[in-house]
VOPA-384774 format. One record per residue: residue in three letters; chain; x, y, z of N, C-alpha, C, O in turn. Coordinates in Angstrom, 2 decimals, always signed. Example, Ala and Ser with C-alpha at 12.3 -4.5 7.8 and 13.67 -1.06 7.14 Angstrom:
# residues 2
<ALA; A; <+13.19; -5.69; +7.80>; <+12.30; -4.50; +7.80>; <+13.20; -3.30; +7.80>; <+14.24; -3.32; +8.46>>
<SER; A; <+12.85; -2.25; +7.08>; <+13.67; -1.06; +7.14>; <+12.90; +0.03; +7.87>; <+13.41; +1.14; +8.04>>
***
This chain:
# residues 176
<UNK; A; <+2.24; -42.51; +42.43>; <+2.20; -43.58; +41.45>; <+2.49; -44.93; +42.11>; <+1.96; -45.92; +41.60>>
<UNK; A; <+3.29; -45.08; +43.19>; <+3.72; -45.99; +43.70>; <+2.62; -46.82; +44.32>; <+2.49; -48.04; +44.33>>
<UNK; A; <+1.60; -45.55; +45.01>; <+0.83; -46.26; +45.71>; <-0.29; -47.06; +44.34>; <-0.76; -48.04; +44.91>>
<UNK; A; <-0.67; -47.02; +43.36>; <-1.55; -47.86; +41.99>; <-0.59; -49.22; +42.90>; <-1.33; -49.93; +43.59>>
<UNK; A; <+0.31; -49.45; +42.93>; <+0.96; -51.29; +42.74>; <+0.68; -51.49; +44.33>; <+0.76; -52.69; +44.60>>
<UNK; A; <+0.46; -50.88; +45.19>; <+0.50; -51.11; +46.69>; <-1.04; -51.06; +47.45>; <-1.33; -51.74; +48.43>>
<UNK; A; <-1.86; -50.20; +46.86>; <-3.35; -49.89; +47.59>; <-4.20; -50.43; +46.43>; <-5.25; -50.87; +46.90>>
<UNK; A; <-4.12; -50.59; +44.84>; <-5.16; -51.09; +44.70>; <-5.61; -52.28; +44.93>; <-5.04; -53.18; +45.55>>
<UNK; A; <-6.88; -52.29; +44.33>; <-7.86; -53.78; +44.70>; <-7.96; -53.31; +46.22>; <-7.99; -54.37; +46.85>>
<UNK; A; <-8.03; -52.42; +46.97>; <-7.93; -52.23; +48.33>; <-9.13; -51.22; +48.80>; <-9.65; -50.50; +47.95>>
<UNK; A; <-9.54; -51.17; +50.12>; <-10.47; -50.38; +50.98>; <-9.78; -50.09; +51.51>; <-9.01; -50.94; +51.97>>
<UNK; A; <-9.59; -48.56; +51.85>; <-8.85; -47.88; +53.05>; <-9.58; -47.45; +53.82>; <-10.69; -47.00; +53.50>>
<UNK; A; <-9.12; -47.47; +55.08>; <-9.42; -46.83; +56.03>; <-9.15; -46.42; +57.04>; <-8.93; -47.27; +57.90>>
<UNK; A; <-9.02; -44.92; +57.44>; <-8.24; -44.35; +58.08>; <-8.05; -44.42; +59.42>; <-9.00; -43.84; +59.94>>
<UNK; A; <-7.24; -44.87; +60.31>; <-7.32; -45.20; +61.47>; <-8.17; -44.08; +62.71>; <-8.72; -44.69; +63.63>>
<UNK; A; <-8.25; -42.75; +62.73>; <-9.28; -42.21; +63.10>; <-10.82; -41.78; +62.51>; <-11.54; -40.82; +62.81>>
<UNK; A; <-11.00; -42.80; +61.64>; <-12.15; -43.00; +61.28>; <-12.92; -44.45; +62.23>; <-13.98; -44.97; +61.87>>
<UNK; A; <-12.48; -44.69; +62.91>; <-12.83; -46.21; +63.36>; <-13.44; -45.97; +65.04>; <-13.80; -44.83; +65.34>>
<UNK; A; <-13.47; -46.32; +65.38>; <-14.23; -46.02; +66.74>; <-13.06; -46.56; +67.88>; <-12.74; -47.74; +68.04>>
<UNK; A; <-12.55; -45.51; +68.56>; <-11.75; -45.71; +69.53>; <-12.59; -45.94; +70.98>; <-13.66; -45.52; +71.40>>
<UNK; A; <-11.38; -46.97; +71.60>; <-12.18; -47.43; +72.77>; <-11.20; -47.36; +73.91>; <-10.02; -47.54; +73.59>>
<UNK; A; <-11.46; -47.13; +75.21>; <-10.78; -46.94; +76.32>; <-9.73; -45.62; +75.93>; <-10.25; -44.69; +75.31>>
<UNK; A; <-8.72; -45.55; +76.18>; <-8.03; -44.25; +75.78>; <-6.82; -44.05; +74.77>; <-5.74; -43.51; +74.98>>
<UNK; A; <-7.40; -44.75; +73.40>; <-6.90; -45.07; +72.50>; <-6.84; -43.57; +72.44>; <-7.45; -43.02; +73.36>>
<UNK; A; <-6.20; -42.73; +71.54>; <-6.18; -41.41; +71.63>; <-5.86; -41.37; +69.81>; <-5.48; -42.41; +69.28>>
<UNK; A; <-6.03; -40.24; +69.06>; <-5.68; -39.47; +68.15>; <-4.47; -38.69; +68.62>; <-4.33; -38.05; +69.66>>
<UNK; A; <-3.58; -38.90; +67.57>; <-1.91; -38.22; +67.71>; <-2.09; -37.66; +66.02>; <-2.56; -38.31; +65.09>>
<UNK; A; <-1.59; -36.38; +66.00>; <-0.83; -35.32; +64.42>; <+0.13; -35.67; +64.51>; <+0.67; -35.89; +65.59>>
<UNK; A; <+0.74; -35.84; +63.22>; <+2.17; -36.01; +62.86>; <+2.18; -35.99; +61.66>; <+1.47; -35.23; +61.01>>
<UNK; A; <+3.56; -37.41; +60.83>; <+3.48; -37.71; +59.53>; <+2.40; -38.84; +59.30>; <+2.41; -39.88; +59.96>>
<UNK; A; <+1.31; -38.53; +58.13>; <+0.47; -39.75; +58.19>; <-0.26; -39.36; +57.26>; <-0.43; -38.22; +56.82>>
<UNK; A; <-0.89; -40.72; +56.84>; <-1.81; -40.01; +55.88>; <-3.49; -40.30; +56.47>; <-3.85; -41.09; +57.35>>
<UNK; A; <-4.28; -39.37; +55.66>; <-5.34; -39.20; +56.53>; <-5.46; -37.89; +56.99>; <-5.19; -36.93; +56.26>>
<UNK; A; <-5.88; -37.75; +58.21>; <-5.84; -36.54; +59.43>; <-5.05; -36.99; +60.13>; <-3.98; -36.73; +59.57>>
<UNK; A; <-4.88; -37.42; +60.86>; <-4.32; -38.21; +62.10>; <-3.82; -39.72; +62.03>; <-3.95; -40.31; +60.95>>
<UNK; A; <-3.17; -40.48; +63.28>; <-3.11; -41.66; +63.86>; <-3.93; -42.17; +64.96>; <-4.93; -41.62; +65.42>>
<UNK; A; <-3.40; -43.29; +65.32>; <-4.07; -43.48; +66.62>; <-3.29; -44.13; +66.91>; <-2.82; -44.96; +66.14>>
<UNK; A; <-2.61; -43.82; +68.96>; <-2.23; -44.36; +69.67>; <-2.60; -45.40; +70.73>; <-3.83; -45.44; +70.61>>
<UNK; A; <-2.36; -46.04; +71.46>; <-2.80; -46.93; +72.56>; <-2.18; -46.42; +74.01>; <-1.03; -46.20; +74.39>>
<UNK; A; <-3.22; -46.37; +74.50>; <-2.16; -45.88; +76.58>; <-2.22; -46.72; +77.52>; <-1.73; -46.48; +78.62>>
<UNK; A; <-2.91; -47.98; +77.17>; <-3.06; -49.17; +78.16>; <-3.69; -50.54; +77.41>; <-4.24; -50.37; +76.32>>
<UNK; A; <-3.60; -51.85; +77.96>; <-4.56; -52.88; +77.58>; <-5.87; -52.95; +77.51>; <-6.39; -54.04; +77.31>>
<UNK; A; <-6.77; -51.60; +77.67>; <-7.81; -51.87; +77.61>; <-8.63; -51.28; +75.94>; <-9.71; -51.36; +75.34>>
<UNK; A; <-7.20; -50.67; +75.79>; <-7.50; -50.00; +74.87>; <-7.74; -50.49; +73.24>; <-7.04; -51.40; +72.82>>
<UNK; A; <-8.49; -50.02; +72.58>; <-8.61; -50.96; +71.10>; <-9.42; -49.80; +69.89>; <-10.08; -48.80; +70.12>>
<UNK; A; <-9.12; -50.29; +68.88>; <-9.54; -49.59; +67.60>; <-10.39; -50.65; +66.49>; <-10.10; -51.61; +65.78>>
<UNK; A; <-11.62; -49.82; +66.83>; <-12.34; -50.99; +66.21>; <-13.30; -50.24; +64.83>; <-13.62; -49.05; +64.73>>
<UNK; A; <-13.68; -51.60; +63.69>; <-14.21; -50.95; +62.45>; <-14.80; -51.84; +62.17>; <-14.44; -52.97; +61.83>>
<UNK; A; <-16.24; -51.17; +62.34>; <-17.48; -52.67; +61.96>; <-17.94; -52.35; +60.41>; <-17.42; -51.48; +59.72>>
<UNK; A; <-18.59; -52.88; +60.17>; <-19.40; -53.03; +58.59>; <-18.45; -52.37; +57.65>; <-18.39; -51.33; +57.00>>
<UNK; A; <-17.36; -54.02; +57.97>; <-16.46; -53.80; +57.23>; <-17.31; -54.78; +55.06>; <-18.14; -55.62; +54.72>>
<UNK; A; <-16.59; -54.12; +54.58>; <-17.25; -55.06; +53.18>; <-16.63; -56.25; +52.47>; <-16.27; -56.15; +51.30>>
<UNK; A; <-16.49; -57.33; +53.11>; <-16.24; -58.39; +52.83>; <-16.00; -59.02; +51.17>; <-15.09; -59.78; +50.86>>
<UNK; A; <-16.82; -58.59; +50.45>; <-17.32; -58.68; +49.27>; <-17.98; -60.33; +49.01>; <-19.06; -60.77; +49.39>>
<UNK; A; <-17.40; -60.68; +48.60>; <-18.30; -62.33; +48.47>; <-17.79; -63.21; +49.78>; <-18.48; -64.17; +50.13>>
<UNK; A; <-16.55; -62.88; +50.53>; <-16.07; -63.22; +51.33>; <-15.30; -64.49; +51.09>; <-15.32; -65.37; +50.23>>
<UNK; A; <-14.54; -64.24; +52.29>; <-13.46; -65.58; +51.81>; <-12.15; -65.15; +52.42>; <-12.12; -64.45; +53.43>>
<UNK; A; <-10.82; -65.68; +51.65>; <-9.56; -65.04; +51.95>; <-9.79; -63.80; +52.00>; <-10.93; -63.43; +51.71>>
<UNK; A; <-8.67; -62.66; +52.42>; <-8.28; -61.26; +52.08>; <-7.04; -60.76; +53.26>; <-6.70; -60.94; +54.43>>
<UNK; A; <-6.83; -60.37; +52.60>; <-6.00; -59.49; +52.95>; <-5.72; -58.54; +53.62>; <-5.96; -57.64; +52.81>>
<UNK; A; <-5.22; -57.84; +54.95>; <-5.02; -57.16; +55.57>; <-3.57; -56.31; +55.08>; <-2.58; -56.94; +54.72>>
<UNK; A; <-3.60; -54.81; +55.15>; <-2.47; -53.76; +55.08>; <-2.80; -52.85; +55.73>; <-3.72; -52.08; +55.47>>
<UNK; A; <-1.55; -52.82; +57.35>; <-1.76; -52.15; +58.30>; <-0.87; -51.17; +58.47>; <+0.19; -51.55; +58.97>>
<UNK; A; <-0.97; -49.62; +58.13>; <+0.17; -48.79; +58.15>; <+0.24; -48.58; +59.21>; <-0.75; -48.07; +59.73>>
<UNK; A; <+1.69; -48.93; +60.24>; <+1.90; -48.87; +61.17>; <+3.27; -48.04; +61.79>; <+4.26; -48.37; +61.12>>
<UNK; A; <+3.57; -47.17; +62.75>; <+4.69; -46.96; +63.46>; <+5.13; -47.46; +64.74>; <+4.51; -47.18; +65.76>>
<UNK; A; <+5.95; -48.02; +64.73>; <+6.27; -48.36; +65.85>; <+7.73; -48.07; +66.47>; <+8.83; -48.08; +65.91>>
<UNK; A; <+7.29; -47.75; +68.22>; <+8.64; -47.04; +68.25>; <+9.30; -48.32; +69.45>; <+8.82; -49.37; +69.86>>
<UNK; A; <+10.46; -47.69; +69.70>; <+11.56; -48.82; +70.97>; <+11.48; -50.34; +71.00>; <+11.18; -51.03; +71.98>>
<UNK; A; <+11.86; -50.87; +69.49>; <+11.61; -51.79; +69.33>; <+10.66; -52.68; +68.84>; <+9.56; -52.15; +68.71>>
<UNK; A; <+10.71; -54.18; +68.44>; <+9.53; -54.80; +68.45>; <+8.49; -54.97; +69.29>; <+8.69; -55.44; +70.41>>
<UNK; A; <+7.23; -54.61; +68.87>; <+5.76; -54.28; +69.41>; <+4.90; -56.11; +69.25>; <+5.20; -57.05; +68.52>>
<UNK; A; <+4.01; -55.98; +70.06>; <+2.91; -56.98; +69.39>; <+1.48; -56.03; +69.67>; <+1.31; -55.00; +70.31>>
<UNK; A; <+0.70; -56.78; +68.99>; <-0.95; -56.19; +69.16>; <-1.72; -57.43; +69.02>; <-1.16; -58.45; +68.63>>
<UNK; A; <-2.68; -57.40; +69.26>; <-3.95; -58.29; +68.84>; <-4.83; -57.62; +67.43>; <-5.02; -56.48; +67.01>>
<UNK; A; <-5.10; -58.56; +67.12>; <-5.84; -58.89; +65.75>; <-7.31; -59.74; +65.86>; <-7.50; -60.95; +65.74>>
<UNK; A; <-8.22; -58.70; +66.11>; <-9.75; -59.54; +66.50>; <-10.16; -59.21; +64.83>; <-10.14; -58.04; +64.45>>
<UNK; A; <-10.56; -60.41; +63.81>; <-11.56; -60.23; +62.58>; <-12.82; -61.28; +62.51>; <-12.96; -62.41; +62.04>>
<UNK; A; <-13.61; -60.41; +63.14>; <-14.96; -61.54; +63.62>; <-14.66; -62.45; +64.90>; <-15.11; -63.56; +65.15>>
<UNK; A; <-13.78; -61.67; +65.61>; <-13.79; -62.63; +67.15>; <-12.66; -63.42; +66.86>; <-12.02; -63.71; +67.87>>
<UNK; A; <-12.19; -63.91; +65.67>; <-10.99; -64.81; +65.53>; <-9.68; -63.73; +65.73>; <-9.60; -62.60; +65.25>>
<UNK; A; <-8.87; -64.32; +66.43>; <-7.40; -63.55; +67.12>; <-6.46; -64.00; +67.01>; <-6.13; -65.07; +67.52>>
<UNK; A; <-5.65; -63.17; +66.19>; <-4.16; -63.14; +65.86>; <-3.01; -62.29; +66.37>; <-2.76; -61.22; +65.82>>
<UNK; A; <-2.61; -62.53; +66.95>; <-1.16; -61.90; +67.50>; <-0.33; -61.53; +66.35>; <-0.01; -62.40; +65.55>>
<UNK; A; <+0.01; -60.44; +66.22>; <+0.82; -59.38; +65.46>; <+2.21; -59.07; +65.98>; <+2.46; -58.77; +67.15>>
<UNK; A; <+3.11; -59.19; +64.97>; <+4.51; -58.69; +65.55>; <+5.09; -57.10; +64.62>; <+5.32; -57.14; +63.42>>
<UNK; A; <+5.18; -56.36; +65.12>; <+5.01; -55.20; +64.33>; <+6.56; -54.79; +64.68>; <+6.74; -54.53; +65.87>>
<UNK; A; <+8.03; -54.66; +63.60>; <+9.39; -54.31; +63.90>; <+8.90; -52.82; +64.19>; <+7.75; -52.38; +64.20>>
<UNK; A; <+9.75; -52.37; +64.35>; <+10.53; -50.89; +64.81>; <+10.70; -50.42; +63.53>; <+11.37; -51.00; +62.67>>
<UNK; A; <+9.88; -48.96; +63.31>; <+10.58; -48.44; +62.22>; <+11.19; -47.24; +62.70>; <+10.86; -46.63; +63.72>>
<UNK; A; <+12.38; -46.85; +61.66>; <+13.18; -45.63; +61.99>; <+12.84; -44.26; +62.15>; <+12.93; -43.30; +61.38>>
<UNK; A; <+12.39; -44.40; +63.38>; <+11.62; -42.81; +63.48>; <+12.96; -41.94; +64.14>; <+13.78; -42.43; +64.92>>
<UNK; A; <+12.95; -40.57; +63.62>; <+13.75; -39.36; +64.09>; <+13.12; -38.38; +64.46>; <+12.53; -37.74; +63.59>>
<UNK; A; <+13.03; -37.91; +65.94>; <+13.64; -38.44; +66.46>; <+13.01; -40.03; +67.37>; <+11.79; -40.12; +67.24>>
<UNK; A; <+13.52; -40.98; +68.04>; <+13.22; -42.26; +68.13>; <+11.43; -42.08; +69.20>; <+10.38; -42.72; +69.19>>
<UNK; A; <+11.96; -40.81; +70.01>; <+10.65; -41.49; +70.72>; <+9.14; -40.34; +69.83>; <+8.11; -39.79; +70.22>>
<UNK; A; <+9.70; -40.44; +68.81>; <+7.67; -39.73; +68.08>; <+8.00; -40.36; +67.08>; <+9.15; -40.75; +66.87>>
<UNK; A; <+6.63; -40.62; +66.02>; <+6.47; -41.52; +65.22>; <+6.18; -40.59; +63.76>; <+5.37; -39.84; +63.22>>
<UNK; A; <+7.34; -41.17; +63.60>; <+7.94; -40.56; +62.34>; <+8.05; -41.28; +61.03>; <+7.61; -40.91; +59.93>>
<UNK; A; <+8.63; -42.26; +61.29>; <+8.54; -43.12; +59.74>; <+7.04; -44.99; +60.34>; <+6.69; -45.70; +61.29>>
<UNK; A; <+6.79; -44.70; +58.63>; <+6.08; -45.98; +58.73>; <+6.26; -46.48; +57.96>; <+6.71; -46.12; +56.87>>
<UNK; A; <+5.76; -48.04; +58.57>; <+5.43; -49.44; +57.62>; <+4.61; -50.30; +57.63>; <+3.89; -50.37; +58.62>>
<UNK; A; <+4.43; -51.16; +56.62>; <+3.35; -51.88; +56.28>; <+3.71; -53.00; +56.65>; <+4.88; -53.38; +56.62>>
<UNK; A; <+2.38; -53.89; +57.17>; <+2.26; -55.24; +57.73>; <+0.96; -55.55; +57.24>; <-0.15; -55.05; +57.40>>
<UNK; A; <+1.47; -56.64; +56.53>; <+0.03; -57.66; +55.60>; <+0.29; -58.54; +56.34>; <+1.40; -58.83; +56.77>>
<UNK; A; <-1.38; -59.39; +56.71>; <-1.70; -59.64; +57.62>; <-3.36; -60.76; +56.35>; <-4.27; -60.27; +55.69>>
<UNK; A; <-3.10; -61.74; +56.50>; <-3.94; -63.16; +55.50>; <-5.27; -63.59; +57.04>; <-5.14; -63.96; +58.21>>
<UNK; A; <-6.22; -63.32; +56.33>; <-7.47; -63.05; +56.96>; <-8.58; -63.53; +56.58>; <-8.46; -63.76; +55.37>>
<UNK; A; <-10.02; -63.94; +57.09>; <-10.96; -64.64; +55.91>; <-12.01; -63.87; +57.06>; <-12.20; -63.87; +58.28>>
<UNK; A; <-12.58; -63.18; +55.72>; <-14.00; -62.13; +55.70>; <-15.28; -62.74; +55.78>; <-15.02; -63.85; +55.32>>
<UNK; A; <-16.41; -62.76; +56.04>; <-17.67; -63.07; +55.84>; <-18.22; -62.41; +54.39>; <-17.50; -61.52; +53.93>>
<UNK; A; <-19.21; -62.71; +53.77>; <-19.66; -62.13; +52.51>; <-20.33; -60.89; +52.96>; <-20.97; -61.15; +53.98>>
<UNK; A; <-20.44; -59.62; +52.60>; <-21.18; -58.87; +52.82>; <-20.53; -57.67; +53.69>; <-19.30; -57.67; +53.59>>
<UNK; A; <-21.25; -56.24; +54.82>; <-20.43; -56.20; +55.41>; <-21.07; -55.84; +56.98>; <-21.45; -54.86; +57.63>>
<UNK; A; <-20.91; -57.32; +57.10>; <-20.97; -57.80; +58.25>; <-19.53; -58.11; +58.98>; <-19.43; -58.86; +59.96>>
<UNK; A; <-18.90; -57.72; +58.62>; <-17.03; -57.56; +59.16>; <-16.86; -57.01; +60.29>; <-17.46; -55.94; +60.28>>
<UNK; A; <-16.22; -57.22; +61.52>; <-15.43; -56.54; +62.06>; <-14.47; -56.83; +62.26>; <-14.12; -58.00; +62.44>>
<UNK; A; <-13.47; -55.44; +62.31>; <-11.96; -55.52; +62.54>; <-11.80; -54.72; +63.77>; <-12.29; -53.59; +63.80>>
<UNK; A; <-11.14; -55.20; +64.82>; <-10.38; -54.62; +66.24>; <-9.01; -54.74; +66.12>; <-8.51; -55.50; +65.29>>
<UNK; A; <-8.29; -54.00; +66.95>; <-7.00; -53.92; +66.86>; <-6.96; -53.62; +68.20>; <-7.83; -52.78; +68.44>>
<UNK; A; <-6.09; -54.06; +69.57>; <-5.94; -54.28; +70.47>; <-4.43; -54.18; +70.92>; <-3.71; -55.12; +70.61>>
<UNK; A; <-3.74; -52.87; +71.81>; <-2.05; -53.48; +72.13>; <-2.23; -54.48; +72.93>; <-3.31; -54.84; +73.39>>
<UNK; A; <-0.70; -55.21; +73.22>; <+0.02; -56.14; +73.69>; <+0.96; -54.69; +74.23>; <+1.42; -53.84; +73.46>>
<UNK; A; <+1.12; -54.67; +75.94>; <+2.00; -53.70; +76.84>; <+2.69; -54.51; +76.79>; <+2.56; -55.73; +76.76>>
<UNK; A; <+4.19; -53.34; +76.78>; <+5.69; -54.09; +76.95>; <+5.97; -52.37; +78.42>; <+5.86; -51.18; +78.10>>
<UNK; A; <+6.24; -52.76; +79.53>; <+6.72; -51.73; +80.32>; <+5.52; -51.08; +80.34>; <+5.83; -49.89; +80.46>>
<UNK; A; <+4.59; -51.15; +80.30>; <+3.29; -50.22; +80.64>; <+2.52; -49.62; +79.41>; <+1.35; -49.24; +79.37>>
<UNK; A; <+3.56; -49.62; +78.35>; <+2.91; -48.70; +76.92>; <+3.00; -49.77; +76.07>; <+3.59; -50.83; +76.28>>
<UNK; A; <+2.12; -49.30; +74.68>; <+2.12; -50.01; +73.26>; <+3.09; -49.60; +72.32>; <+3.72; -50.43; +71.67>>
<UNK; A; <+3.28; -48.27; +72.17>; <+4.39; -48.00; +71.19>; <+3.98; -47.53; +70.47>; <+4.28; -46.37; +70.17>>
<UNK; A; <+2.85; -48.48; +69.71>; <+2.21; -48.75; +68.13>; <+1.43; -47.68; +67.53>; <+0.22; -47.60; +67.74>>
<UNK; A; <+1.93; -47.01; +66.93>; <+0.68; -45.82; +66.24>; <-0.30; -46.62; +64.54>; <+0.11; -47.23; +63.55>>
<UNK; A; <-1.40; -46.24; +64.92>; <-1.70; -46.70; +63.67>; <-2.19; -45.71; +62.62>; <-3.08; -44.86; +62.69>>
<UNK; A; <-1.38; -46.05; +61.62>; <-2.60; -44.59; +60.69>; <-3.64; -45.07; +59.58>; <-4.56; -44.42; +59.07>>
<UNK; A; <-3.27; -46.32; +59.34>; <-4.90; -46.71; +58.46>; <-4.86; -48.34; +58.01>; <-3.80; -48.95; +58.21>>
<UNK; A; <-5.62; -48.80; +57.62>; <-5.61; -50.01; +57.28>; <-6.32; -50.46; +56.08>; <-7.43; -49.98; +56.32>>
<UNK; A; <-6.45; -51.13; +54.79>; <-6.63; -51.56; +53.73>; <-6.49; -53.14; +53.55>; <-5.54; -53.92; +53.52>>
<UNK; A; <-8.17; -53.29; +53.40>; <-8.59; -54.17; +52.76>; <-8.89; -54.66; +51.77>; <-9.63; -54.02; +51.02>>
<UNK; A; <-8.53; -55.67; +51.47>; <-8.68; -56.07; +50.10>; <-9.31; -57.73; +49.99>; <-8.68; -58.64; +50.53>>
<UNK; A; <-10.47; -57.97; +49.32>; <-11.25; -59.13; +49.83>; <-11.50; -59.89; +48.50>; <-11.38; -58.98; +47.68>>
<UNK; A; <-11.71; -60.76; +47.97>; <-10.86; -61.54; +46.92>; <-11.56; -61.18; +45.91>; <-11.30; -61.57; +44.77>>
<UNK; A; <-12.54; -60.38; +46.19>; <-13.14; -60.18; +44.38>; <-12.53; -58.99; +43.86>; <-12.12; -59.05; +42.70>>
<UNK; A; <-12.35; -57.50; +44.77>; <-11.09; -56.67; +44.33>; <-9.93; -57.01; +44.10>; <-9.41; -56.24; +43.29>>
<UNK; A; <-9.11; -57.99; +44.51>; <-8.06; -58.85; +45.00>; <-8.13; -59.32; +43.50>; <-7.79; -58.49; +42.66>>
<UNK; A; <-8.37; -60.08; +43.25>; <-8.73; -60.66; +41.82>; <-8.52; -59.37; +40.78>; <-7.63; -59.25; +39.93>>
<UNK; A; <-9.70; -58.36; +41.12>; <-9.55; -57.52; +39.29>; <-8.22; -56.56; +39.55>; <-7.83; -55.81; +38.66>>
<UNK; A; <-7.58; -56.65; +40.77>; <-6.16; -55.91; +40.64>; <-4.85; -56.29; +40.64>; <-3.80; -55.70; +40.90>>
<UNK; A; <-5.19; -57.61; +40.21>; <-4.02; -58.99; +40.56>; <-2.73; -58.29; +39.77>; <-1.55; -58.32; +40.11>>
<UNK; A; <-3.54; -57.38; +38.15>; <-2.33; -57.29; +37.57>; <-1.51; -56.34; +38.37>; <-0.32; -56.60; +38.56>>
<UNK; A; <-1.96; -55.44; +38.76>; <-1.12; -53.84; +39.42>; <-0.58; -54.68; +40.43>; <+0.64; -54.56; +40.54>>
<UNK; A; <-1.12; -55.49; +41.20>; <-0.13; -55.86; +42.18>; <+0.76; -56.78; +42.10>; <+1.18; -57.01; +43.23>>
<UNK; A; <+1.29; -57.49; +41.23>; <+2.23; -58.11; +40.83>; <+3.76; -57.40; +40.42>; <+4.82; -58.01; +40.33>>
<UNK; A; <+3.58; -56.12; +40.24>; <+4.40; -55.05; +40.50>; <+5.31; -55.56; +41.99>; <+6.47; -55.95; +42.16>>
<UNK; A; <+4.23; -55.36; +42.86>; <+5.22; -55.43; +44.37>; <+6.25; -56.65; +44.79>; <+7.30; -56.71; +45.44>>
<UNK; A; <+5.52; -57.48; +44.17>; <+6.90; -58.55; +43.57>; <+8.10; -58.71; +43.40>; <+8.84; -59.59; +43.85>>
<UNK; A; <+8.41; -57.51; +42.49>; <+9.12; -56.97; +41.51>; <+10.55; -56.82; +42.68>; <+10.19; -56.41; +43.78>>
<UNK; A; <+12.09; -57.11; +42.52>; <+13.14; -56.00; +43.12>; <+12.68; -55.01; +43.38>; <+11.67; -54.77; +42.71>>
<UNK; A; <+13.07; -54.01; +44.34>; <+13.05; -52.87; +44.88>; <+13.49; -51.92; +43.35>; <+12.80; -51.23; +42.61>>
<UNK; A; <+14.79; -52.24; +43.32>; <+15.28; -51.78; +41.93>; <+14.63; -51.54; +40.83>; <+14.51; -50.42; +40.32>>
<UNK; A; <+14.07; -52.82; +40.31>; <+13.20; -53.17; +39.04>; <+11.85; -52.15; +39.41>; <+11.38; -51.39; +38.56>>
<UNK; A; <+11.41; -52.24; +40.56>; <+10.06; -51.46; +40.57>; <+10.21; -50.14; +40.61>; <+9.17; -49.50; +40.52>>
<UNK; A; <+11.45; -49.40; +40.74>; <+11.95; -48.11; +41.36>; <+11.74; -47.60; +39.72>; <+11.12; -46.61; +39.34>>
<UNK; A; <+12.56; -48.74; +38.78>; <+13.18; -47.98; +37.43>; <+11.47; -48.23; +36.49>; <+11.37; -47.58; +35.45>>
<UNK; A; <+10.55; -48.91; +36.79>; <+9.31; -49.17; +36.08>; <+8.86; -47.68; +36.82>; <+8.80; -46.77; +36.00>>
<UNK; A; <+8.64; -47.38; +37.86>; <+8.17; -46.05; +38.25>; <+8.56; -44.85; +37.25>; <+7.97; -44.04; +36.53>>
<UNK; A; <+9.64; -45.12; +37.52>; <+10.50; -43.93; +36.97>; <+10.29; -43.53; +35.18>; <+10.28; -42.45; +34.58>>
<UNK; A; <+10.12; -45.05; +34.71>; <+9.58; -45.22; +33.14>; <+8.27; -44.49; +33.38>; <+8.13; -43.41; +32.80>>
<UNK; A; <+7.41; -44.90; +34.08>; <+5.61; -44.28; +33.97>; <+5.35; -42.90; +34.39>; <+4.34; -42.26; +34.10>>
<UNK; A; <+6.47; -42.43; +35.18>; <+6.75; -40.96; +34.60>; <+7.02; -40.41; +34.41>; <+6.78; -39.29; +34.86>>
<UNK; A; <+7.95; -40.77; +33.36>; <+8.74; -40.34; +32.21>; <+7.33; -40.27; +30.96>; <+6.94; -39.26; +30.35>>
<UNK; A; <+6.97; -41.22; +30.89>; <+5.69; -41.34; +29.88>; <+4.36; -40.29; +30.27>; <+3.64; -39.63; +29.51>>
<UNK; A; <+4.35; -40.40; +31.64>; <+3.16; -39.06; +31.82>; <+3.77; -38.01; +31.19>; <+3.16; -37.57; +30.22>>
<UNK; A; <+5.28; -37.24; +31.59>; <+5.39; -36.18; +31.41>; <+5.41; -36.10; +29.90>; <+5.24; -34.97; +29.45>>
<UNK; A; <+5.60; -37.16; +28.95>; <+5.54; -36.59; +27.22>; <+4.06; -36.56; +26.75>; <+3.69; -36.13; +25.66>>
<UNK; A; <+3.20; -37.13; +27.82>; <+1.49; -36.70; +27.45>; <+1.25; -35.41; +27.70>; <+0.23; -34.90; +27.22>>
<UNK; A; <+2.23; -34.55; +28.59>; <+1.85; -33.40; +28.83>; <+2.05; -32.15; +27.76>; <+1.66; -31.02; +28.04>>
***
């Protein structure tokens, strides 16, 4: 239920659905999807063309990410334009496999149509990336728009959104 206030108005897509390059690799674990994808050097990148823009314009980037030993960076190629990414440390147990994730939104401007591409590129700290990715969601301003209401939820306190959850299913279960 949580995910209605967090993924709609959104395109997902799963990080081993995308075309890996140099020796980006597929890793099993916790994730959703099949898999993740890791990085083993700078040459390495995860890339996703005919992406769907929709009328194009602003949008939105949501990058489910793990990252381990600290703060990570990556590159951010959307149509050749490049953004440097700072991706924290999330609490994985144990620290060196990738165990817990999080999200990094990431303000982006699409072409109309889908003529899109998205790359994702590490930044090495000591020889490795860290960074596992397991999918990414787009959202491009005309979905963005008809889901404005659901996502105004995420807004919300942690609290306030925990106990609205908790109301919507409470209400499923008396439809049952």
């Amino acid at each position: 239920l949580e995910e209605v206030f967090t993924r709609t108005g959104s395109t997902v897509f799963q990080a081993e659905e995308g075309t890996r390059i140099g020796q980006a690799a597929i890793f099993r674990g916790d994730f959703r999807g099949r898999a993740m994808v890791g990085f083993t050097n700078g040459t390495d990148a995860l890339r996703f063309t005919n992406v769907d823009g929709g009328p194009g314009g602003a949008a939105t980037l949501r990058i489910r990410y793990s990252g381990l030993f600290g703060p990570r960076q990556g590159l951010l190629l959307v149509n050749g334009a490049q953004t440097t990414l700072n991706f924290p440390q999330t609490p994985n147990s144990p620290s060196f496999s990738p165990t817990a994730f999080a999200d990094l939104t990431v303000q982006t401007t699409l072409a109309p149509g889908t003529a899109n591409t998205i790359e994702f590129r590490p930044v090495l700290s000591f020889g490795q990336s860290h960074v596992f990715l397991d999918e990414i969601a787009v959202s491009d301003p005309g979905k963005r728009a008809a889901a404005n209401v659901h996502l105004r939820v995420s807004e919300l306190p942690a609290d306030t959104r925990a106990d609205l959850v908790a109301f919507l299913r409470e209400l499923e279960e008396d439809d049952d």
